[in-house]
Biopython code that builds the backbone (N, CA, C, O; Angstrom):
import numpy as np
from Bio.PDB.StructureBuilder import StructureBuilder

atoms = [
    (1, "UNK", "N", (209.429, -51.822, 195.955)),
    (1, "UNK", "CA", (210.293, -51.012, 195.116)),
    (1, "UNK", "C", (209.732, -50.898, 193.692)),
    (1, "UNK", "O", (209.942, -49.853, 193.076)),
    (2, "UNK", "N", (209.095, -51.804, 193.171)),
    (2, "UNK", "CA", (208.681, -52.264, 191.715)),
    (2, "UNK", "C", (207.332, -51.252, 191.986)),
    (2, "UNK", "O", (206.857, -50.739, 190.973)),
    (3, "UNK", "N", (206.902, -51.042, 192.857)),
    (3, "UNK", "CA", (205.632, -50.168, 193.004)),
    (3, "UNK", "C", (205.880, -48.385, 192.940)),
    (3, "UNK", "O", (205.099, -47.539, 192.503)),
    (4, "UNK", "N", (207.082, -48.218, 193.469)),
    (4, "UNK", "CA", (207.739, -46.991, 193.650)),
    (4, "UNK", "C", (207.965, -46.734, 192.080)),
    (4, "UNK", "O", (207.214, -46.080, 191.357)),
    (5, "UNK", "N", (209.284, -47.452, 191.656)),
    (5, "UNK", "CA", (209.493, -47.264, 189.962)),
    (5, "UNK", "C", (208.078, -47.191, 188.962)),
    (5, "UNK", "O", (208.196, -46.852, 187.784)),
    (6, "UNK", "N", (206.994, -47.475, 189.436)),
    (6, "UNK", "CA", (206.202, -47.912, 188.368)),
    (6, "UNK", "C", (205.152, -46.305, 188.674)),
    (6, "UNK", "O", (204.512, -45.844, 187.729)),
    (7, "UNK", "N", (205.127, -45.846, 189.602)),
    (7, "UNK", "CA", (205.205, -44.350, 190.080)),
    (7, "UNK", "C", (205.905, -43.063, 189.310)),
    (7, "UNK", "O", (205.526, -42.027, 188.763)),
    (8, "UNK", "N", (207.169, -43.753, 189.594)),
    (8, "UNK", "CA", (207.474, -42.535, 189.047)),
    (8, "UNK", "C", (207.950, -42.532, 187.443)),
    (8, "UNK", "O", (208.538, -41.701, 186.750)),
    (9, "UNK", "N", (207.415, -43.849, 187.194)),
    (9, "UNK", "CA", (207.066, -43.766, 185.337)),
    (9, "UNK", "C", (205.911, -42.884, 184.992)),
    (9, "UNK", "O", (205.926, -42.002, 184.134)),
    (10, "UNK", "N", (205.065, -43.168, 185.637)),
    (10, "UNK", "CA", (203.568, -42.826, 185.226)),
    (10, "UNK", "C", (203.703, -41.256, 185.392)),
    (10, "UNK", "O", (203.100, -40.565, 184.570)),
    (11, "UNK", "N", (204.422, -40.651, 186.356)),
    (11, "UNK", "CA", (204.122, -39.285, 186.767)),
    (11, "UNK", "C", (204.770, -38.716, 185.399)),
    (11, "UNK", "O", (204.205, -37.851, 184.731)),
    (12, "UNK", "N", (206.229, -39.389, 184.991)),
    (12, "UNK", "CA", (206.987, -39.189, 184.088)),
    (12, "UNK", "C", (206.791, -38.606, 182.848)),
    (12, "UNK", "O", (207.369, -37.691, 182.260)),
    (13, "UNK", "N", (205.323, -39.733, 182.411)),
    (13, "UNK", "CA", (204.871, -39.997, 181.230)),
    (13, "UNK", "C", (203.864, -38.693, 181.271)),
    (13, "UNK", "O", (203.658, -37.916, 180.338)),
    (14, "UNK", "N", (203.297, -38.651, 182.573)),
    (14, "UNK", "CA", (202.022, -37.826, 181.980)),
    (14, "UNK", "C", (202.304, -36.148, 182.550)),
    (14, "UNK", "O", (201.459, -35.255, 182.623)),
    (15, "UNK", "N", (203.889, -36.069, 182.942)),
    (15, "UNK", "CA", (204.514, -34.707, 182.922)),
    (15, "UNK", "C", (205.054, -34.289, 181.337)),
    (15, "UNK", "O", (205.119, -33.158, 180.856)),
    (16, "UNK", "N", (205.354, -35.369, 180.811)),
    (16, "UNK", "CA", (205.677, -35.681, 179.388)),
    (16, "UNK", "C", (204.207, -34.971, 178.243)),
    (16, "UNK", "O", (203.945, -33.936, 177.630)),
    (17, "UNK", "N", (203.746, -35.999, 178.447)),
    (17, "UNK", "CA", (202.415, -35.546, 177.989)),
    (17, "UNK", "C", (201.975, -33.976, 178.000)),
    (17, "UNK", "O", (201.712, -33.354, 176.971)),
    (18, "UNK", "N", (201.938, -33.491, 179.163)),
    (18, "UNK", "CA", (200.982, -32.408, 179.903)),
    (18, "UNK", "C", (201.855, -31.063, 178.922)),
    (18, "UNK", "O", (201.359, -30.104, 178.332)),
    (19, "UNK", "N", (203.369, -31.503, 179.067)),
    (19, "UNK", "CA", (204.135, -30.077, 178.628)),
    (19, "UNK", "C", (204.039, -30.457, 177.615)),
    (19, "UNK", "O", (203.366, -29.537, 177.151)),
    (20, "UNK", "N", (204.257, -31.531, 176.332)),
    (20, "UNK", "CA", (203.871, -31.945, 175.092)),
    (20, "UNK", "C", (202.802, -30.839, 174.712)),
    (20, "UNK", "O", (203.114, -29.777, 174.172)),
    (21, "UNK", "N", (201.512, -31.198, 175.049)),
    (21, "UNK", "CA", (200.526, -30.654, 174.108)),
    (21, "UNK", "C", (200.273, -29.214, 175.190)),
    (21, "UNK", "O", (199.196, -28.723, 174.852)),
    (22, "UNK", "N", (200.881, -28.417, 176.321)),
    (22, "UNK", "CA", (200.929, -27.576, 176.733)),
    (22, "UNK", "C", (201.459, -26.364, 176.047)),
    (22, "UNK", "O", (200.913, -25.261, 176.002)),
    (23, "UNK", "N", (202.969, -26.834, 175.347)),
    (23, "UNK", "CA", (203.770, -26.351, 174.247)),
    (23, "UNK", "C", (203.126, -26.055, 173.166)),
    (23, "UNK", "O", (203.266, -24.945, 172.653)),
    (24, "UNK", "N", (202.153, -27.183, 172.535)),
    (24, "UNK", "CA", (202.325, -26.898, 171.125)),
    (24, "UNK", "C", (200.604, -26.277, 171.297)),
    (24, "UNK", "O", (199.871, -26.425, 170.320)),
    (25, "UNK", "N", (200.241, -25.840, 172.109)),
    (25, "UNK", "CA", (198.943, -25.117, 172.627)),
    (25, "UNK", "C", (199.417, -23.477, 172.705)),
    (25, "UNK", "O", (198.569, -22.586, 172.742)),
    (26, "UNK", "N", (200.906, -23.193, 172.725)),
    (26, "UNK", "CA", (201.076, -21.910, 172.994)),
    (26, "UNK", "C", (201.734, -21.211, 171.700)),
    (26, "UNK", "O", (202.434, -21.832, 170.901)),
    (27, "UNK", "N", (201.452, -19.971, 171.601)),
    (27, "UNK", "CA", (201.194, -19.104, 170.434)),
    (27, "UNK", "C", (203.382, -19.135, 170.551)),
    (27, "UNK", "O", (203.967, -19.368, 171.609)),
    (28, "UNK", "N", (203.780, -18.976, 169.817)),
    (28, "UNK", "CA", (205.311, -18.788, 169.087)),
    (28, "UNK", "C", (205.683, -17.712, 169.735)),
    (28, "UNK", "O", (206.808, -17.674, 170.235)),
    (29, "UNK", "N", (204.742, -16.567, 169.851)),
    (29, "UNK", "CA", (205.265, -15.712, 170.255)),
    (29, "UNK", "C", (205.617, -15.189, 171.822)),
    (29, "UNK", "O", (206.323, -14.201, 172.023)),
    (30, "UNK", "N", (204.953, -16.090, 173.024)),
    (30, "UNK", "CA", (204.649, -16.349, 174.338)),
    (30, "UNK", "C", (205.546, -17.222, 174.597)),
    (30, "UNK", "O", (205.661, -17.477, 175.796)),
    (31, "UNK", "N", (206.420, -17.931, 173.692)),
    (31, "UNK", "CA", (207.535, -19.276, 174.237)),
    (31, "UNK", "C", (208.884, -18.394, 174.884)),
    (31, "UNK", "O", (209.049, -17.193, 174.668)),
    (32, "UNK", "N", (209.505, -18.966, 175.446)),
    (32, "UNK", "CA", (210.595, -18.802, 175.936)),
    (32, "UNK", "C", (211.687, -19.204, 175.715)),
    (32, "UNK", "O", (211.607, -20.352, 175.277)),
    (33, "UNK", "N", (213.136, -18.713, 175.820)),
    (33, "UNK", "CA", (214.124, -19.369, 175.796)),
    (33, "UNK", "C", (214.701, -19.688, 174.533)),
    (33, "UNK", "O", (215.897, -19.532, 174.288)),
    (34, "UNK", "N", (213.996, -20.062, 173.859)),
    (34, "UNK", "CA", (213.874, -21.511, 172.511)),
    (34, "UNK", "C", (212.723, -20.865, 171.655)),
    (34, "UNK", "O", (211.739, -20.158, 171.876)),
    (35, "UNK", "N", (213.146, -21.277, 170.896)),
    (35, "UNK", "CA", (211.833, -21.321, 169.396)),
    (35, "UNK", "C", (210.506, -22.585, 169.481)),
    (35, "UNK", "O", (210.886, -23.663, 169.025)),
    (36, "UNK", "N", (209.428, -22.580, 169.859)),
    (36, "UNK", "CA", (208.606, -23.460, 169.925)),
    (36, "UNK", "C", (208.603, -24.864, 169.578)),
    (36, "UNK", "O", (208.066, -25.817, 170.141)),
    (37, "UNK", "N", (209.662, -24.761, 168.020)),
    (37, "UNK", "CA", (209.772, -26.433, 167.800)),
    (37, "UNK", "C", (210.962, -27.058, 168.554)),
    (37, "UNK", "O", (211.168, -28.258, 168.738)),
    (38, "UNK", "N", (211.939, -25.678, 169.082)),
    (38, "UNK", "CA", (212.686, -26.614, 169.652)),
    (38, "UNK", "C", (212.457, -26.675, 171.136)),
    (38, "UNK", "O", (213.414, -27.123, 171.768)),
    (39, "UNK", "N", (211.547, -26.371, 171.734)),
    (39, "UNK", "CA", (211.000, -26.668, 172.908)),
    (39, "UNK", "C", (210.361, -27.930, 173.041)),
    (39, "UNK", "O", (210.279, -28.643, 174.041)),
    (40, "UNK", "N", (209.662, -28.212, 171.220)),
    (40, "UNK", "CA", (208.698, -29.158, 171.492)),
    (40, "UNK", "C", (209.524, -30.927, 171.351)),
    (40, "UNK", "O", (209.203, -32.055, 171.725)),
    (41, "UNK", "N", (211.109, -30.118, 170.341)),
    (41, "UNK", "CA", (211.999, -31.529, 170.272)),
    (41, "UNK", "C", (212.675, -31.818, 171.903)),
    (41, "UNK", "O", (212.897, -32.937, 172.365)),
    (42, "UNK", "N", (212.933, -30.448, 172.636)),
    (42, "UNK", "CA", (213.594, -30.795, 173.873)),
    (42, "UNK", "C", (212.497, -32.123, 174.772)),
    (42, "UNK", "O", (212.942, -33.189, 175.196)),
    (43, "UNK", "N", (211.018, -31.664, 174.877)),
    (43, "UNK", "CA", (210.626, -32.116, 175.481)),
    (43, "UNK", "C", (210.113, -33.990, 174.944)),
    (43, "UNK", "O", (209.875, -34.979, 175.637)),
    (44, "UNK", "N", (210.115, -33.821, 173.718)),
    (44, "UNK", "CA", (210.582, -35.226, 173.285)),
    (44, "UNK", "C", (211.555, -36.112, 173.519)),
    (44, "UNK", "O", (211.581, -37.269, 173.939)),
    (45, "UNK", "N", (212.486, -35.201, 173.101)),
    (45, "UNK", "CA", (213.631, -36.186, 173.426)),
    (45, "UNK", "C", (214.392, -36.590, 174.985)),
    (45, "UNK", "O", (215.271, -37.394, 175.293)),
    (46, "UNK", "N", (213.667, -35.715, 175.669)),
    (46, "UNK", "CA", (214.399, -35.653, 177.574)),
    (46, "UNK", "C", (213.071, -36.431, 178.788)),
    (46, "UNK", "O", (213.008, -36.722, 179.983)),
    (47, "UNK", "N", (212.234, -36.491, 177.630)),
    (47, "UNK", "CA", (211.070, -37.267, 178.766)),
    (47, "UNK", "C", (210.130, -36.278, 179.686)),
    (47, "UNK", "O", (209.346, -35.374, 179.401)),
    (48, "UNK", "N", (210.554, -36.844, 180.874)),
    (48, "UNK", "CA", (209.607, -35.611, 182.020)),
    (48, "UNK", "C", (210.740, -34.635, 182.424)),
    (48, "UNK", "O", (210.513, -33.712, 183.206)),
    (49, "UNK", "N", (211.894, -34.837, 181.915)),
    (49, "UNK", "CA", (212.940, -33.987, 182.615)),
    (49, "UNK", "C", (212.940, -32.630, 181.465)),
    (49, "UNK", "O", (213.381, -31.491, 181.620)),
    (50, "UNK", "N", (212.360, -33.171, 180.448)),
    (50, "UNK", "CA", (212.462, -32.064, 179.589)),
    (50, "UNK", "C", (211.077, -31.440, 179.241)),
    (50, "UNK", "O", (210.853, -30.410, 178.606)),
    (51, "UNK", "N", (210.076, -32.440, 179.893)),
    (51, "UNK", "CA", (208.922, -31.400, 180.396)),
    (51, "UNK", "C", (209.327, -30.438, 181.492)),
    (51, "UNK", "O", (209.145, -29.221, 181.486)),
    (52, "UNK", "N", (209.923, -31.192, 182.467)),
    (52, "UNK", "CA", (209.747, -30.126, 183.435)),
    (52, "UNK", "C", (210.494, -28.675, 183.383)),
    (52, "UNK", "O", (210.277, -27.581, 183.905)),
    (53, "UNK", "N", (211.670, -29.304, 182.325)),
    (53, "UNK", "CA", (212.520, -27.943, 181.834)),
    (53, "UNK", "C", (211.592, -27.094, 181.063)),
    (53, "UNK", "O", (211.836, -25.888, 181.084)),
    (54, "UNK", "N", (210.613, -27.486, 180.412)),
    (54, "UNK", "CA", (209.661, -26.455, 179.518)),
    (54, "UNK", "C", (208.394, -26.047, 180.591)),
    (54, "UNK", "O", (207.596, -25.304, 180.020)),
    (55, "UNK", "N", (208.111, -26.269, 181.635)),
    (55, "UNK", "CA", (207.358, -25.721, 182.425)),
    (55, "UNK", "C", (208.207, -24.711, 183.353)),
    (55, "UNK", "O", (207.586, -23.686, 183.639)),
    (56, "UNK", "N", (209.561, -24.815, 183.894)),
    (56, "UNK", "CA", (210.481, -23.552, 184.661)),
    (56, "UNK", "C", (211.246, -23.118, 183.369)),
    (56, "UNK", "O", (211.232, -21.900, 183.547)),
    (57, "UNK", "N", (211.727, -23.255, 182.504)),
    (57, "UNK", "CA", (212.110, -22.160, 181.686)),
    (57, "UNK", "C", (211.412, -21.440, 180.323)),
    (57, "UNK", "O", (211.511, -20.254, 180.008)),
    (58, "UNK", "N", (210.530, -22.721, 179.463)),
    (58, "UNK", "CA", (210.183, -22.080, 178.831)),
    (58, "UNK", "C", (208.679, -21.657, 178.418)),
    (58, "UNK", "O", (208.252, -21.015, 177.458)),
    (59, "UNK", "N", (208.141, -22.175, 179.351)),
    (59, "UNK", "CA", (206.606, -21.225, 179.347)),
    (59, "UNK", "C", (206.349, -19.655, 179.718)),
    (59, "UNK", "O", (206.973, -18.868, 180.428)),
    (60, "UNK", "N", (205.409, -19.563, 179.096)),
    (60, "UNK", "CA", (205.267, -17.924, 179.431)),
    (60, "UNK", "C", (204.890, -17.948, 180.976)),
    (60, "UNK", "O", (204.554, -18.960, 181.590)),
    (61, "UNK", "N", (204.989, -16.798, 181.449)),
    (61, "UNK", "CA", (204.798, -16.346, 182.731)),
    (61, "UNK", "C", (202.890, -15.823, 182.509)),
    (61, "UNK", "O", (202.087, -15.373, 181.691)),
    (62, "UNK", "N", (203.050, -16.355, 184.064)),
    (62, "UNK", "CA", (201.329, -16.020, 183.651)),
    (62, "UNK", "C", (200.942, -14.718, 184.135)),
    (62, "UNK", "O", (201.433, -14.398, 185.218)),
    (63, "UNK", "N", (199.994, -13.708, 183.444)),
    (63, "UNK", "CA", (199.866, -12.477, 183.741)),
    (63, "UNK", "C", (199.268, -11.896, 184.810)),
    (63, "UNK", "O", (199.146, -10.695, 185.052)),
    (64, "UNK", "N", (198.921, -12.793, 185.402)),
    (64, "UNK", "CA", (198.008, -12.546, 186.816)),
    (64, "UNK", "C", (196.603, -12.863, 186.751)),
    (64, "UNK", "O", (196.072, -13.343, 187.752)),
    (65, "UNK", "N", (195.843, -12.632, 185.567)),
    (65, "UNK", "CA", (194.747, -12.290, 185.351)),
    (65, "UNK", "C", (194.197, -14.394, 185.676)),
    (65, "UNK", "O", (193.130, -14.763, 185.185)),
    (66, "UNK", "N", (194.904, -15.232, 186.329)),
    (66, "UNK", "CA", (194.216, -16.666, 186.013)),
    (66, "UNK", "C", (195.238, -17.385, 185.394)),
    (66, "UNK", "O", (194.865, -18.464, 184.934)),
    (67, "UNK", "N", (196.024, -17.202, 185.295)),
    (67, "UNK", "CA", (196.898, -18.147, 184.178)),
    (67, "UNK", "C", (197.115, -17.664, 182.598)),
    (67, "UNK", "O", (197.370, -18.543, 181.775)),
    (68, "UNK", "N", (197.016, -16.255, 182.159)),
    (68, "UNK", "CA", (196.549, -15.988, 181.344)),
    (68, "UNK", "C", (195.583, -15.984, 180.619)),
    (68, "UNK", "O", (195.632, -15.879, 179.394)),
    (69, "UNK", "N", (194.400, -16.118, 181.417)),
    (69, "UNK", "CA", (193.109, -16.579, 180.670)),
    (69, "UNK", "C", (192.116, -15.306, 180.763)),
    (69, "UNK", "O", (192.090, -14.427, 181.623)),
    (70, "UNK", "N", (191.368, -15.461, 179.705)),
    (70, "UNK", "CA", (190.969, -13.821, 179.490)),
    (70, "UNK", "C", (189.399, -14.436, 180.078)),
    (70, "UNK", "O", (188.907, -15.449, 179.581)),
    (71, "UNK", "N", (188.825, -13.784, 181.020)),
    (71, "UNK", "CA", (187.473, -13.518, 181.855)),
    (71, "UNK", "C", (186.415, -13.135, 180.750)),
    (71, "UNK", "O", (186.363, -12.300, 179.846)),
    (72, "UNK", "N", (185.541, -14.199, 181.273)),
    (72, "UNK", "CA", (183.963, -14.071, 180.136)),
    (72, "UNK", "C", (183.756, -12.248, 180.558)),
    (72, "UNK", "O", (184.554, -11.588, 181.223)),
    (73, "UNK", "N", (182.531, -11.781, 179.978)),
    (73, "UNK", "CA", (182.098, -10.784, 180.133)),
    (73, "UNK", "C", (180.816, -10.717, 180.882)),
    (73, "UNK", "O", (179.910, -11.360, 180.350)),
    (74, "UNK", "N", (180.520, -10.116, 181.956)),
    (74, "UNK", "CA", (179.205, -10.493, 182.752)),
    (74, "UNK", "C", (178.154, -10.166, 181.819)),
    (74, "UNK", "O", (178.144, -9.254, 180.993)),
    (75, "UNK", "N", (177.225, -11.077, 182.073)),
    (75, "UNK", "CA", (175.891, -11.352, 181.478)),
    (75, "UNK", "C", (174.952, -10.461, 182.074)),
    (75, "UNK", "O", (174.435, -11.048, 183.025)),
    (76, "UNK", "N", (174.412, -9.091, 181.922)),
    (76, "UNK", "CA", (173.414, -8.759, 182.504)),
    (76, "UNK", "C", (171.878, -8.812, 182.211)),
    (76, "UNK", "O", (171.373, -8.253, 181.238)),
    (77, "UNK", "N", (171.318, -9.392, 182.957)),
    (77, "UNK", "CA", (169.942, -9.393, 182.930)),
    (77, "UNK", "C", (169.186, -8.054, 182.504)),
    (77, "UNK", "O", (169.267, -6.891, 182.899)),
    (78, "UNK", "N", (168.632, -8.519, 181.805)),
    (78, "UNK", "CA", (167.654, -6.601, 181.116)),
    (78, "UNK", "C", (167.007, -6.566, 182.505)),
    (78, "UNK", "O", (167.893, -6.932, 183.278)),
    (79, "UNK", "N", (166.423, -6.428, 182.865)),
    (79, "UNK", "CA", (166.115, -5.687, 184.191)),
    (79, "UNK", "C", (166.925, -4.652, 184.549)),
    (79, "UNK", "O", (166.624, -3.479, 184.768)),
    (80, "UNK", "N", (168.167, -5.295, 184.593)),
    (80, "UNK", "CA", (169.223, -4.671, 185.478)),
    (80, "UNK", "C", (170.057, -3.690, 184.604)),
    (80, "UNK", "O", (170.901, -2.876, 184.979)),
    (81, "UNK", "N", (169.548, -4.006, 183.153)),
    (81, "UNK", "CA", (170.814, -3.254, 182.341)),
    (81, "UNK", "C", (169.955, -1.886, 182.134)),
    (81, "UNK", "O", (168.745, -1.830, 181.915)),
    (82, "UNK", "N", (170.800, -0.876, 182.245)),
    (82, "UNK", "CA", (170.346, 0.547, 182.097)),
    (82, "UNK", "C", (169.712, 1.037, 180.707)),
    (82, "UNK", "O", (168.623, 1.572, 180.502)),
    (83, "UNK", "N", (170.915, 0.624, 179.660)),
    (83, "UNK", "CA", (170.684, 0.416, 178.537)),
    (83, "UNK", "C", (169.415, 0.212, 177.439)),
    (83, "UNK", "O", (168.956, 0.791, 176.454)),
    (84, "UNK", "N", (169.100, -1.226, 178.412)),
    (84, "UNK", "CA", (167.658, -1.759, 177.580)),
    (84, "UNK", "C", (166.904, -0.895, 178.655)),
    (84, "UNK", "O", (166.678, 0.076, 177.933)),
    (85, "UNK", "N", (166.300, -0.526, 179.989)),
    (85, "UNK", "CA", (165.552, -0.142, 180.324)),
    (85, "UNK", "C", (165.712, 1.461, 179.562)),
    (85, "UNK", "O", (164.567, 1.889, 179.416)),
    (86, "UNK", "N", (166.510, 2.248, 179.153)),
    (86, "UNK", "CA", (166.192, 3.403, 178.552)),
    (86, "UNK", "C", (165.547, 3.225, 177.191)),
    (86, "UNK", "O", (165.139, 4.227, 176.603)),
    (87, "UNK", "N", (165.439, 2.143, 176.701)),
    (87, "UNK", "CA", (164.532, 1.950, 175.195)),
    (87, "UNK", "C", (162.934, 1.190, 175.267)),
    (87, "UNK", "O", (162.062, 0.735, 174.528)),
    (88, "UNK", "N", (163.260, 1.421, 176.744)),
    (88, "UNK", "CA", (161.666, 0.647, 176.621)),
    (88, "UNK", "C", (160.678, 2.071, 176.613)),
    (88, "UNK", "O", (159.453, 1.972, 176.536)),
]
sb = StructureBuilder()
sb.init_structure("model")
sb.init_model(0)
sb.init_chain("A")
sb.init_seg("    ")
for serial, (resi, resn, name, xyz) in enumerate(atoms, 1):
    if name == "N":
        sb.init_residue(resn, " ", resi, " ")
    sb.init_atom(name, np.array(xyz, "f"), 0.0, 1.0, " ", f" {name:<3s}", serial, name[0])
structure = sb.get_structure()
């Protein structure tokens, strides 16, 4: 049992953690629900229960594109690029 509880501290702590600096990683204007600092006091003061409330209510929705993450730009090799071969 002491192995179980000591489980679901740890998950606790580092659901705690994860929405902690997840929150204060996101722009003011992408928050939900709440105003950013008070997302960031909810999730202080409620533990993992108030992480997990800031991961289903107040994170942004992700845009499809990855999680919101904006895609490098492909690298083309001059060979291949049209561009540089018209200036040679």
């Amino acid at each position: 049992m002491v192995k179980v509880d000591a489980f679901i501290l740890i998950i606790s702590i580092l659901l705690q953690l994860y929405s902690l600096f997840d929150c204060a990683r996101t722009e003011q204007e992408q928050v939900r629900r709440l105003p950013k600092w008070g997302w960031l006091i909810v999730v202080l003061l409620f533990g993992g229960f108030g992480g997990l409330m800031w991961l289903l209510l107040g994170r942004p929705k992700s845009s499809g594109n990855g999680g919101g993450r904006r895609s490098k730009p492909r690298i083309i090799p001059p060979d291949d690029d049209p561009d540089f071969l018209r200036k040679l």
